[in-house]
N, C-alpha and C positions, 0 to 999 in steps of 0.2 A: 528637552523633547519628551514625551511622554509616548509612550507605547500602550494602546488597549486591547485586552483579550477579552472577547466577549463568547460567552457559553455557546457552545457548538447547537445548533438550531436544526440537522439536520434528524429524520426520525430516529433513532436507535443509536443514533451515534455518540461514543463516548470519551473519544480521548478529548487533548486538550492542545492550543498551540503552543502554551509556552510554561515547561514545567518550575517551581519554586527555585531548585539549585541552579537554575541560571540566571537570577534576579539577581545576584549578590554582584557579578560579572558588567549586565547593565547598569547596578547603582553605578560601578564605578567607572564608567565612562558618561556619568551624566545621564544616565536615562532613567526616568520615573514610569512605574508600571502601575498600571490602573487596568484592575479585574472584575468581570462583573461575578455576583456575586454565587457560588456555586458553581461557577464556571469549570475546578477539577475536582467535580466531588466524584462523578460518574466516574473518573480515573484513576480517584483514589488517593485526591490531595484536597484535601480540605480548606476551608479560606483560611483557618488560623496557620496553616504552613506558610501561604501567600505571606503574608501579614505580619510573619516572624521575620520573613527573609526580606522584609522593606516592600512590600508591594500596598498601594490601597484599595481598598473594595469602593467598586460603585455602585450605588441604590438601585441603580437599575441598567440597563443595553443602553436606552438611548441616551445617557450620560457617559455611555465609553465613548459611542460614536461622537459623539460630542465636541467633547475633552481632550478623545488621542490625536496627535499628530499622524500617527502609524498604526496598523489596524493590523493585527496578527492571530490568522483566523486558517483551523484546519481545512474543512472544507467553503472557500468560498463563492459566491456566486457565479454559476460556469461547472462547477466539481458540483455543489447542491443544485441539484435541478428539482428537489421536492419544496424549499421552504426558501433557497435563497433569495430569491428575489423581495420577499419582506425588507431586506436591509437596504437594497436600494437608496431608498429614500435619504438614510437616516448618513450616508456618507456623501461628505460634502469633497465641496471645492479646491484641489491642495491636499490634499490626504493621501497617504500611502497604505496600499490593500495588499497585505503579502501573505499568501497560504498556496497548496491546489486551486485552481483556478478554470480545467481541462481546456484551454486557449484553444486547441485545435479542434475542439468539441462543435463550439458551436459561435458563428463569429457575431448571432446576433446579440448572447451576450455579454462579449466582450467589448461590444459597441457600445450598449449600456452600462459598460463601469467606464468608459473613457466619453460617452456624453454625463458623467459625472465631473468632470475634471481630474480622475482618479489617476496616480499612477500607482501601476498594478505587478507586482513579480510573484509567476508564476513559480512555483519550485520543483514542480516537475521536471521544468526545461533547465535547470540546471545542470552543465554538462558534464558526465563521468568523469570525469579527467582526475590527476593526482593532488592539484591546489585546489580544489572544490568539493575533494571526499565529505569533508567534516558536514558538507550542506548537501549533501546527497538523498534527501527526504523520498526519495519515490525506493532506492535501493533500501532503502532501511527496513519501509514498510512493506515492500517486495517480499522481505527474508520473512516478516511475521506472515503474512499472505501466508510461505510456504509453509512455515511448520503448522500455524492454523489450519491448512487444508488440511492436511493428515491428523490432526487433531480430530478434526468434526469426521471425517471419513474413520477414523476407528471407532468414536462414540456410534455412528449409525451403521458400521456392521455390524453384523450379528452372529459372530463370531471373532476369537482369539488373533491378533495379530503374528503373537513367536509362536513358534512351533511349542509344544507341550505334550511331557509323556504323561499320562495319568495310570490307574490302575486297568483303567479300559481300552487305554492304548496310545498310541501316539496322534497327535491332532499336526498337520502339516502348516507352514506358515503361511501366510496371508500372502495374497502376490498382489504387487499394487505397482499399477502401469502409469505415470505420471506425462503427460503432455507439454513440453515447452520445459527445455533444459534453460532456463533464463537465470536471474535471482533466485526467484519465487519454484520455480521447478528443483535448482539443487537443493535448495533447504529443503524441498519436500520430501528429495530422494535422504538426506540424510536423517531428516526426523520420523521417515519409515523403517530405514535401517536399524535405529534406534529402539524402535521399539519390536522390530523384531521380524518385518515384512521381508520379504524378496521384493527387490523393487526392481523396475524395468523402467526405462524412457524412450521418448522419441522429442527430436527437435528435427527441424530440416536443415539448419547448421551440421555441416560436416563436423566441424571443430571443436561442437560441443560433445562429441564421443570422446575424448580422451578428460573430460570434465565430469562427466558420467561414473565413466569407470574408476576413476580418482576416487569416486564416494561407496565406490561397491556395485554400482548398480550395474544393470546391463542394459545394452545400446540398442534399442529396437532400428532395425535398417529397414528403410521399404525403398523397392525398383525405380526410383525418378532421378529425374535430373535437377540436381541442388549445386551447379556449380555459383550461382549467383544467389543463394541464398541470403547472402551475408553481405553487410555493406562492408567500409573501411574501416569505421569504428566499432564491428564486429555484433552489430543489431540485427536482426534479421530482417529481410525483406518479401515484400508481398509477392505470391507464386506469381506467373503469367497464368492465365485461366486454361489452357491445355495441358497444363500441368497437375494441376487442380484435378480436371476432370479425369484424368490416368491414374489418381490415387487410387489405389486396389484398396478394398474393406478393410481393416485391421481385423486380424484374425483376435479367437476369443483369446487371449493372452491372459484373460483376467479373472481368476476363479474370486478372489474376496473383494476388492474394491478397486474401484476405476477412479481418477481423481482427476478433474480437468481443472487444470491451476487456473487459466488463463480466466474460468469465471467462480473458481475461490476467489480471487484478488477481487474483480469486481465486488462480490458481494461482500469481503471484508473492507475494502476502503468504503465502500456504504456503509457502514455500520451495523448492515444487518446480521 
């Protein structure tokens, strides 16, 4: 069986599906890996790493598509809506497409990789459970989401995150109000704590206050009714729309930075 990685095609984006130290794992179950070429340089592995660890390089994309039996690709057609649909073509009859995929996004093109003859696993949909952690691809990238948001949210304040005494006085710390205690939300409340911010939250998860307070942070509460906010395997669920519209304003809680994870993630799994 051979497995191809072809170089992430979407703008800006740079990781890679499948990094060198796990080549050495598919040699030895029989799998040959064929990489197009430059495929992880944008991430910081170069082909000669590929190529130590047994992988071959292909002259070009349309010789992975080609070639691979299985096609192991980060953002694929469905998750890239700026350039995936070029690969289209080039994935034939029988072949297996595994990356992001966003299935629930949009069903016309998920019509178009199964009028390919494609079968396609999404890895979003991979379920949290305990026999499935290791392939938990959306959590993993959830956690970089969060510390990333707080990352680029202290590069573009313009001012100190910890508190700091100088000769001129004492500077107070940053207060940074984080939206959606998920993944992507605690890692953010801990990589503000980190660097030195007062952090706050809100989720409409009841359950997510004692997960909050766990990391330092504190619990923003607002007046509504959130007894069903949460399904059984503890996701949140979408308001009813009179709930919605009862939201009272969030008061200014936020004197250095406001961080709304829910579209850090978006614009980090873009790659922008």
């Amino acid at each position: 069986m051979i497995v191809g990685v072809p170089k992430e095609n979407y703008p800006g984006e740079r990781r890679v599906a499948l990094v060198p130290s796990v080549i050495a794992n598919l040699k030895k179950a029989g799998i040959e890996v064929l990489i197009e070429t430059a495929a992880g340089l944008a991430a910081g592995y170069p082909d000669t790493d590929y190529v130590e660890k047994g992988a071959k390089l292909a002259a070009n994309r349309e010789e992975v598509f080609r070639s691979a039996d299985a096609i192991v690709q980060f953002l694929s057609h469905g998750a890239n809506d700026k350039t995936g649909s070029a690969d289209l073509p080039l994935l034939r009859k029988g072949q297996v497409l595994i990356g992001f995929l966003r299935p629930l996004g949009s069903v016309k093109t998920i019509q178009e990789i199964a009028d390919r003859g494609v079968t396609a696993f999404s890895v979003e949909l991979v379920p949290r459970i305990t026999r499935a952690q290791s392939m938990d691809a959306l959590s993993s990238m959830a956690t970089i989401c969060g510390y990333k948001a707080v990352v680029l949210a202290a590069d573009t304040l313009p001012r100190m995150f910890p508190m700091l005494t100088t000769a001129a006085g004492t500077i107070a710390p940053a207060r940074v109000l984080i939206i959606g205690a998920g993944v992507a939300g605690l890692q953010a409340i801990a990589t503000a704590r980190r660097l030195g911010g007062v952090a706050s939250a809100y989720d409409m998860r009841p359950a997510s206050k004692e997960q909050v307070q766990s990391l330092g942070g504190r619990f923003v509460e607002l007046p509504i009714e959130a007894k069903n906010a949460q399904d059984a395997g503890g996701y949140g669920t979408a308001l009813a729309l009179t709930h919605i519209k009862s939201l009272p304003l969030l008061p200014a809680l936020v004197i250095g930075a406001v961080m709304l994870v829910d579209r850090g993630i978006a614009r980090l799994q873009q790659g922008s």
